[in-house]
C-alpha positions in Angstrom: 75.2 120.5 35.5 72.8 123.9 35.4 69.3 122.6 35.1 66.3 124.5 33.2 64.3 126.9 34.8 61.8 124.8 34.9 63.6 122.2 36.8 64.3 124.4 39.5 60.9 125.2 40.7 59.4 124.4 44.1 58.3 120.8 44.8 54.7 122.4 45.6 54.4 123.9 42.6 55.8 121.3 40.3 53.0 119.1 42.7 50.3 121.5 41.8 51.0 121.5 38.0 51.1 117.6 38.0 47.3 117.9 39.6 45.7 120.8 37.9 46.4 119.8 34.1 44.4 116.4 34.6 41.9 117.8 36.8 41.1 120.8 34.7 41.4 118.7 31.5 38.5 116.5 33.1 36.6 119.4 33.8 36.8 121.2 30.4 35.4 118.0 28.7 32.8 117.0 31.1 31.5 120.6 31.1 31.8 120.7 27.2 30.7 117.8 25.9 27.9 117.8 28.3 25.9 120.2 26.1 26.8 118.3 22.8 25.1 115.3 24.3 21.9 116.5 24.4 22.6 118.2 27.9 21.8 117.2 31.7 18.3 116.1 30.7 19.5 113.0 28.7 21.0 110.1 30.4 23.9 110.0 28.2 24.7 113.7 28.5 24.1 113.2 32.2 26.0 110.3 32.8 28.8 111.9 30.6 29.3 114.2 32.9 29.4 112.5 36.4 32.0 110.4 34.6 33.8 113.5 34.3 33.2 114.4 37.4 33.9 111.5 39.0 37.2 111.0 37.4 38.4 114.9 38.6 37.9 113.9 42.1 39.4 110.2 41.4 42.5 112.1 40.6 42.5 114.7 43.7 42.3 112.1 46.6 44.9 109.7 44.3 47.7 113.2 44.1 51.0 112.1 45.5 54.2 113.3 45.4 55.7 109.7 44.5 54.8 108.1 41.6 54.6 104.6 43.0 52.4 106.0 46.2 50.2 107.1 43.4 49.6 104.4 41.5 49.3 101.9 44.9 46.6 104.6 45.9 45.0 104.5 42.3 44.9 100.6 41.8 43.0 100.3 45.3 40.5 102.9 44.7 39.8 101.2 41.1 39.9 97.7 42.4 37.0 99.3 45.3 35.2 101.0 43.0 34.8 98.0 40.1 33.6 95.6 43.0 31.1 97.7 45.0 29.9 100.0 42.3 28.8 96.4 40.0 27.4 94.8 43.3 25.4 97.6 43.6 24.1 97.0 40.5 23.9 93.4 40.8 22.1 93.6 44.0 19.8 96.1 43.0 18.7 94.0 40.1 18.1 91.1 42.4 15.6 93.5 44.5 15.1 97.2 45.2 13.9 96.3 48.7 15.0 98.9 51.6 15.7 95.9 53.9 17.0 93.9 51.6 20.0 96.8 50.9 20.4 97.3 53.9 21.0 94.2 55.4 23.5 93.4 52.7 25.2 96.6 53.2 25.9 95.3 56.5 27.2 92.3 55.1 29.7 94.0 52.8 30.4 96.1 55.5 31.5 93.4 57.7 33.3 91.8 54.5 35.0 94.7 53.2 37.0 95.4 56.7 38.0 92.1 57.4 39.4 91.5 53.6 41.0 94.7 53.5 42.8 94.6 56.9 43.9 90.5 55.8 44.8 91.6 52.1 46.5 94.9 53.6 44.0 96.9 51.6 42.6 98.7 54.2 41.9 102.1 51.5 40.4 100.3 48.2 38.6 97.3 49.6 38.0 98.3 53.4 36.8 102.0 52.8 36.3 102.8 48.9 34.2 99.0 48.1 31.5 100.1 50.8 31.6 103.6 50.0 30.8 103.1 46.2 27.9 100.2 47.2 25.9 102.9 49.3 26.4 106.1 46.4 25.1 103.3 44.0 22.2 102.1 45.6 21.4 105.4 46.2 21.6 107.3 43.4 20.1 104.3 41.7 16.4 105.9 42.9 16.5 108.5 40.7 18.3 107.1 37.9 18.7 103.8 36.0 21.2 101.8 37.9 23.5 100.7 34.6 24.0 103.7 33.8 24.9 105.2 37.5 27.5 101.8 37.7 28.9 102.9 34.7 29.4 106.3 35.2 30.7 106.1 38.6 33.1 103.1 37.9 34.1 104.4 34.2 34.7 107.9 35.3 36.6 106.5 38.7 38.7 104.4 36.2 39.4 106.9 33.6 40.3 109.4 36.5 43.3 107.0 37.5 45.0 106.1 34.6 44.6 109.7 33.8 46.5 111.3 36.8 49.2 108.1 36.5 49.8 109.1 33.0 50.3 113.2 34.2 52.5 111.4 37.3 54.7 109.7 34.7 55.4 112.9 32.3 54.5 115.8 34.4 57.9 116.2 37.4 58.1 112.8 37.7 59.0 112.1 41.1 60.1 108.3 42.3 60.3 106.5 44.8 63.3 104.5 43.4 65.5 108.1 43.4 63.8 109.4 46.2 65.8 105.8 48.0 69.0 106.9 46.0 69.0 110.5 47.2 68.4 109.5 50.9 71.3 107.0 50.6 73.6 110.0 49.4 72.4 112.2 51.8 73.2 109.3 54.4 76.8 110.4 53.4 76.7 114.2 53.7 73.9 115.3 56.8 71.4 113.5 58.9 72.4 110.1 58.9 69.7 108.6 60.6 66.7 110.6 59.3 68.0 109.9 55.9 68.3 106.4 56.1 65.1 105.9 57.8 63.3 107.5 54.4 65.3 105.6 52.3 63.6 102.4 53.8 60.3 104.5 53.5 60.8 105.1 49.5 61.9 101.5 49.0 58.9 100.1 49.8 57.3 102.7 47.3 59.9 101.7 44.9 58.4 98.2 45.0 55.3 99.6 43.4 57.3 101.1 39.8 59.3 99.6 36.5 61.6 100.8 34.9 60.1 102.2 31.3 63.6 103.3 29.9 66.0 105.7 29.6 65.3 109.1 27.3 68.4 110.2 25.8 70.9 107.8 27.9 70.5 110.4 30.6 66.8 110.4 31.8 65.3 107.7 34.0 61.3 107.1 33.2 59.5 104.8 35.6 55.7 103.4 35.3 53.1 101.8 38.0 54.1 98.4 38.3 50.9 96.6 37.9 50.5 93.3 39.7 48.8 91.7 37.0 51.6 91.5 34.6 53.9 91.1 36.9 57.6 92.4 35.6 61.4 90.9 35.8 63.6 92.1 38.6 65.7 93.8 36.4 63.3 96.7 36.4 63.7 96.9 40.4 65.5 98.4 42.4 67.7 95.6 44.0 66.5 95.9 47.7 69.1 93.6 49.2 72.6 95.0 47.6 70.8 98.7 49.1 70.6 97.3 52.2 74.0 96.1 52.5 75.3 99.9 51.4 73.3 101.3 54.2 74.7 98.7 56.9 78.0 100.2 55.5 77.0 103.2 55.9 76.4 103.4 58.9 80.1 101.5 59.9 81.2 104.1 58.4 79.5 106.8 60.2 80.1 104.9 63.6 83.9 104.9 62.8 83.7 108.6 61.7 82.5 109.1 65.3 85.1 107.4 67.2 87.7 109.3 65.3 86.1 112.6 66.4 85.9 111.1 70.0 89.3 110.0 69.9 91.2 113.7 69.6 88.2 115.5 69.8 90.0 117.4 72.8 93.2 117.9 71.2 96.8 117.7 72.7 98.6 120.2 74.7 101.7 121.8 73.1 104.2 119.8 74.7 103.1 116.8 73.1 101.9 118.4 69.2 105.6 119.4 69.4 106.6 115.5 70.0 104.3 114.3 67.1 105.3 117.2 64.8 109.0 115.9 65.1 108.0 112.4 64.7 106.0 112.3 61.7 106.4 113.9 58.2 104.5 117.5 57.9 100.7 117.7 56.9 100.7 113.6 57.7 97.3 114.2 59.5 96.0 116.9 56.8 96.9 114.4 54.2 94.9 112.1 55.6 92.1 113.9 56.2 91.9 115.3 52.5 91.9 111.5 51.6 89.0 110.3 53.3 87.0 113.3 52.1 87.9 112.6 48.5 86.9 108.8 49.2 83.9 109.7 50.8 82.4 112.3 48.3 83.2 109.6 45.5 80.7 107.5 47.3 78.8 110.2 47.6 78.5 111.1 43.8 78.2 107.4 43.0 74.1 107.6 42.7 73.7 110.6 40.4 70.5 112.3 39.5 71.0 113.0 35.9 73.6 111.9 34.0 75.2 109.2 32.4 75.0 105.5 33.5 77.7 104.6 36.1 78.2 101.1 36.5 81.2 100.8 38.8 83.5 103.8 41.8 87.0 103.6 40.9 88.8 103.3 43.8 91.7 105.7 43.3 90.5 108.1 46.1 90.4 104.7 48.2 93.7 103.5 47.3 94.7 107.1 47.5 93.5 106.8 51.5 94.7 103.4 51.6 98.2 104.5 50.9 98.0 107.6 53.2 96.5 105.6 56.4 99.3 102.6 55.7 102.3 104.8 56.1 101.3 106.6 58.9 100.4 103.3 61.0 104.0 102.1 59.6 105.5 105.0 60.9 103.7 104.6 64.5 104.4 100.8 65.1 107.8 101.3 63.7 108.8 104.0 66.2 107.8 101.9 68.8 109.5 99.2 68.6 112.3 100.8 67.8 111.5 102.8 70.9 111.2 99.0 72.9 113.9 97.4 71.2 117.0 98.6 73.2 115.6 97.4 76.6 114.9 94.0 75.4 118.1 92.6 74.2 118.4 89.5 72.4 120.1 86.3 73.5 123.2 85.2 71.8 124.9 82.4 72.4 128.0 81.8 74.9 131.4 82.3 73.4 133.5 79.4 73.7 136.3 79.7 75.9 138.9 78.0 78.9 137.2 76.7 81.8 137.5 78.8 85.0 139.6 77.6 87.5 138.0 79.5 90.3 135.8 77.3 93.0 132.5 76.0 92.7 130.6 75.7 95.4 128.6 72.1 95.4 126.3 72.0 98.7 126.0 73.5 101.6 126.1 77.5 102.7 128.1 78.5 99.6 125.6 76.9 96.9 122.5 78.3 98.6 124.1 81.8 98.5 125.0 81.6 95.1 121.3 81.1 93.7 120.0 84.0 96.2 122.7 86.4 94.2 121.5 84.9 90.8 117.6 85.8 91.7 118.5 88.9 93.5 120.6 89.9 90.2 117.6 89.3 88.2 115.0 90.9 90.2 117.3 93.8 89.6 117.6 93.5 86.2 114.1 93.5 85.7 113.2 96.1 88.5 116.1 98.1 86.0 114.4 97.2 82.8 110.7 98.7 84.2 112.3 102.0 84.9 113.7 102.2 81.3 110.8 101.7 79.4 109.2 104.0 81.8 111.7 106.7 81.4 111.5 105.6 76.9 107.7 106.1 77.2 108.1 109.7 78.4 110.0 110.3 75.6 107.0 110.4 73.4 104.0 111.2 75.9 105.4 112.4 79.3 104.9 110.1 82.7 101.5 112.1 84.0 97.6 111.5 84.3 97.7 114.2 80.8 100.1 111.9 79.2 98.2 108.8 80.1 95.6 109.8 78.7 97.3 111.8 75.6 98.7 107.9 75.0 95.2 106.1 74.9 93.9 108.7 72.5 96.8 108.8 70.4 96.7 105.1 70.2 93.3 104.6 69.2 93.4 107.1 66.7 95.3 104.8 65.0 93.5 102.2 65.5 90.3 104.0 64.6 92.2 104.8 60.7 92.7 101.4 60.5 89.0 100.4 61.2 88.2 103.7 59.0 90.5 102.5 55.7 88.2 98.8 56.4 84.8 100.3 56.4 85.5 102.7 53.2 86.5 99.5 51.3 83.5 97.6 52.5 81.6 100.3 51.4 83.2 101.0 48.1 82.7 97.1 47.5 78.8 97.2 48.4 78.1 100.1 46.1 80.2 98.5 43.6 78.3 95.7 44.1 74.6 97.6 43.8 75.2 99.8 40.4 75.7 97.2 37.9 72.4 96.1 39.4 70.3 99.4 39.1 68.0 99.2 36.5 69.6 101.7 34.7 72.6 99.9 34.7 70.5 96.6 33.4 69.5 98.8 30.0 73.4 98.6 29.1 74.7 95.7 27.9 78.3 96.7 28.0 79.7 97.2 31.6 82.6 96.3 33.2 83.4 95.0 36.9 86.2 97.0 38.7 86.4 95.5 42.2 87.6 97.1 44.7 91.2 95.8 46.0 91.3 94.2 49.3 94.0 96.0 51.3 95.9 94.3 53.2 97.9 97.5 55.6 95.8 96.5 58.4 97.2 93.1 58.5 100.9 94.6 58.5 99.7 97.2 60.5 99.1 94.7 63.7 101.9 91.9 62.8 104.2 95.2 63.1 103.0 95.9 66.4 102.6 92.1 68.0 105.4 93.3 70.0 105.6 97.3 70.3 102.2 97.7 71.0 103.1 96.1 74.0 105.2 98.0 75.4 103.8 101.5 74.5 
C-alpha cells in the first residue's frame, strides 16, 4: 500500500508540525485579541494575554512523540497547576505577610515531594504544584491575585487540551502501535532492543482509548482520562502481548540453535551421503516454509489496513507438513539401518528329540555353560562391530563423523522444537487479535485455531528404538 506524500515525511518534521500549529495558533490570538481588549493596560486585556501565553509554553514542555506520553505529561502539569496556582490565591487571601508565604512555601515544598514521589507524580505535584505557588504569590504584588490564578491556571489548562487535541489529529503517533510495530520488528531485526520498547510503549498504551476506526482502515486513539475511567475493550490487552513476546523469543532461541547446529556445514563426503538419502531441495523446502510462516506472523499486526481477526495457518501446516516427512524419513532410515543386527526371536520348531548325550554333572556340564557364555559374548562382541561398521554407512567411523552425527541429529531435533514454537506462536497471536481494540469495534469475527500437530509425537515413538542405535 503506497502512502501520501504526506505520510512519508520525517518523524521530526511531522513532530514539528504537530507543535507549531497549536503554539502559533495560541500566539496569534493572544497577540490579537490583546489589543481588542482594551490592551496591556487593562486587566482583562492583560490577563488575556498571559493566558495565551501561558498556554503556548503549556504546550512546548507537554510535546511528545506518543500521544499517551503526552497526555500523562499534560494531566500532571494541569492537576499541579489547578492546586498550587488556587492555594496561592487562597493563601494570599488569608495574609499577604512575607513570613507568612514563606513559611508555607516550605510547607508545600515538603508536601509536594513526598506526595508526588508516593502518588508517582513526581512532574505535576512534586515540581509543577510548587512551581505555580511561588509565580502566584509573586506576581500577585503587582497584580490582583484572582486574576493572576486565573490566568495562569486557565491559560495552563487551555494549553493542554489544546496540544492533546493537535496530538490526536495532527501524525498521530501511539503508543498502542508503537507496541505492535516493536513486536513485528521482534520478528524481522533486533530482537531484544525491540522487545525491550515494546514493554516501554505498553505502559504508554495504558494511558489511551480507543476513539474508533475512520473508514474501517484508520485507528484513532484519545488520552484516557482517569476520571471516567473506560472498559478494557479500548485497551490493548497487555497479558495475551505478553504471551506473544515469550513466544517470540522461543522462537528466536530455536532459530539460534538451528544456526548453531550446521552453522559449519558438512564436508563433501557426507553432503553426498545425505543428498542420496533424502528427496532433492528437502532442506530448501524447508527453509522456504518457515520463512512463509514466519513473515505471516510477521504481517499479522498491520499498520493500515483492514481488521484482521485471526493467521491462517496454511504457511504453518505448510511447515508442519514439510518438517514431518523429513523427520519420518530420518527415524525411518534408522531403524531400518538397526533392524538387521537385532533379529527377532521366533519360536522353536517342533521336532524329534536328539539322541546325542547330555551331560548331567560333573566336567562335561560345567564345560557346556562356558561354550554357551563364550558363544554369546561373541555374538554380542559380533553384533557391536556391525552396528559400528552400519553407522559408517551414513557418517564415517572418525572424530569428523562424530561430530557430523551429533549435528545432524540435533538438527532434527531442533525442527521439531522449531515446528512446536511456530504453532505456539501462531496460537498466542491468534489468541491477541480478536482482542485488539480494533478487533472489539467488529461484531462479526470468527475463531480459526490453530491445529495442534501432532508429528513430533510420531516423530520420537518412531525413533524409541533407532535413535538408539544411531
Amino acid at each position: 500500500m503506497k502512502l501520501p506524500p504526506i505520510a512519508q515525511l520525517p518523524d521530526c518534521v511531522k513532530g514539528g508540525i504537530r507543535l507549531a500549529v497549536p503554539v502559533g495558533g495560541a500566539c496569534l490570538l493572544g497577540l490579537s485579541m490583546r489589543g481588542r481588549l482594551g490592551g496591556i493596560e487593562t486587566e482583562l486585556g492583560n490577563s488575556f494575554s498571559l493566558a495565551c501565553q501561558w498556554a503556548a509554553v503549556s504546550m512546548a514542555i507537554i510535546s511528545s512523540p506518543v500521544t499517551g506520553t503526552a497526555a500523562k505529561v499534560g494531566l500532571e502539569r494541569v492537576l499541579g497547576t489547578l492546586i498550587g496556582g488556587w492555594l496561592g490565591a487562597a493563601l494570599w487571601k488569608i495574609s499577604s505577610n512575607a513570613v507568612f508565604l514563606g513559611c508555607a512555601g516550605l510547607v508545600i515544598a515538603f508536601t509536594s515531594y513526598i506526595l508526588g514521589a508516593k502518588l508517582k507524580l513526581q512532574y505535576g505535584v512534586g515540581k509543577l504544584l510548587v512551581l505555580t505557588y511561588l509565580i502566584v504569590i509573586y506576581a500577585a504584588a503587582a497584580n490582583p491575585i484572582l486574576w493572576v490564578a486565573l490566568s495562569r491556571t486557565t491559560g495552563i489548562c487551555c494549553g493542554v487540551v489544546a496540544y492533546l487535541v493537535a496530538a490526536i489529529f495532527l501524525f498521530p503517533t501511539t503508543g498502542s502501535q508503537l507496541a505492535l510495530d516493536s513486536l513485528n520488528a521482534a520478528l524481522e531485526a533486533t530482537v531484544l532492543t525491540s522487545l525491550s520498547k515494546y514493554k516501554q510503549h505498553m505502559e504508554e498504551a495504558k494511558t489511551e482509548n480507543r476513539l474508533g476506526i475512520w473508514r474501517g482502515r484508520w485507528s484513532w486513539y484519545v488520552p484516557a482520562l482517569p476520571c471516567h475511567g473506560s472498559s478494557k475493550r479500548s485497551h490493548m490487552p497487555k497479558k495475551q502481548l505478553n504471551e506473544v513476546e515469550a513466544a517470540i523469543r522461543k522462537v528466536i532461541r530455536t532459530l539460534w540453535a538451528l544456526r548453531l547446529a550446521i552453522v559449519e556445514g558438512f564436508d563433501d563426503s557426507i553432503t553426498a551421503t545425505l543428498q542420496q538419502r533424502y528427496p532433492y531441495g528437502m532442506l530448501q523446502e524447508l527453509r522456504d516454509a518457515s520463512l512463509a510462516a514466519l513473515q505471516d506472523a510477521c504481517t499479522a499486526f498491520v499498520v493500515a489496513g483492514p481488521v484482521q481477526h485471526w493467521l491462517k495457518p496454511e504457511s504453518l501446516d505448510r511447515f508442519d507438513a514439510v518438517a514431518s516427512r523429513f523427520l519420518l524419513i530420518s527415524a525411518l532410515q534408522r531403524n531400518l539401518m538397526a533392524a538387521p543386527f537385532f533379529p527377532v526371536p521366533t519360536p522353536a520348531a517342533a521336532g524329534e528329540p536328539s539322541a546325542d548325550p547330555v551331560a548331567v554333572g560333573g566336567d562335561a556340564a560345567s564345560q557346556q555353560r562356558e561354550d554357551r557364555v563364550q558363544a554369546r559374548s561373541q555374538a554380542l562382541a559380533a553384533q557391536r562391530d556391525l552396528l559400528a561398521v552400519a553407522a559408517g554407512y551414513f557418517f564415517p567411523p572418525s572424530d569428523a563423523g562424530y561430530f557430523a552425527k551429533v549435528r545432524w541429529y540435533s538438527f532434527q531435533f531442533v525442527i521439531a522444537q522449531l515446528a512446536d514454537d511456530l504453532r505456539r506462536l501462531f496460537e498466542a497471536i491468534n489468541a491477541v487479535l480478536p482482542k485488539l481494540p480494533a478487533s472489539q469495534l467488529r461484531a462479526q469475527h470468527q475463531e480459526v485455531p490453530v491445529s495442534k500437530s501432532s508429528f513430533i509425537r510420531r516423530f520420537h515413538g518412531l525413533n524409541a528404538r533407532g535413535l538408539n542405535h544411531g
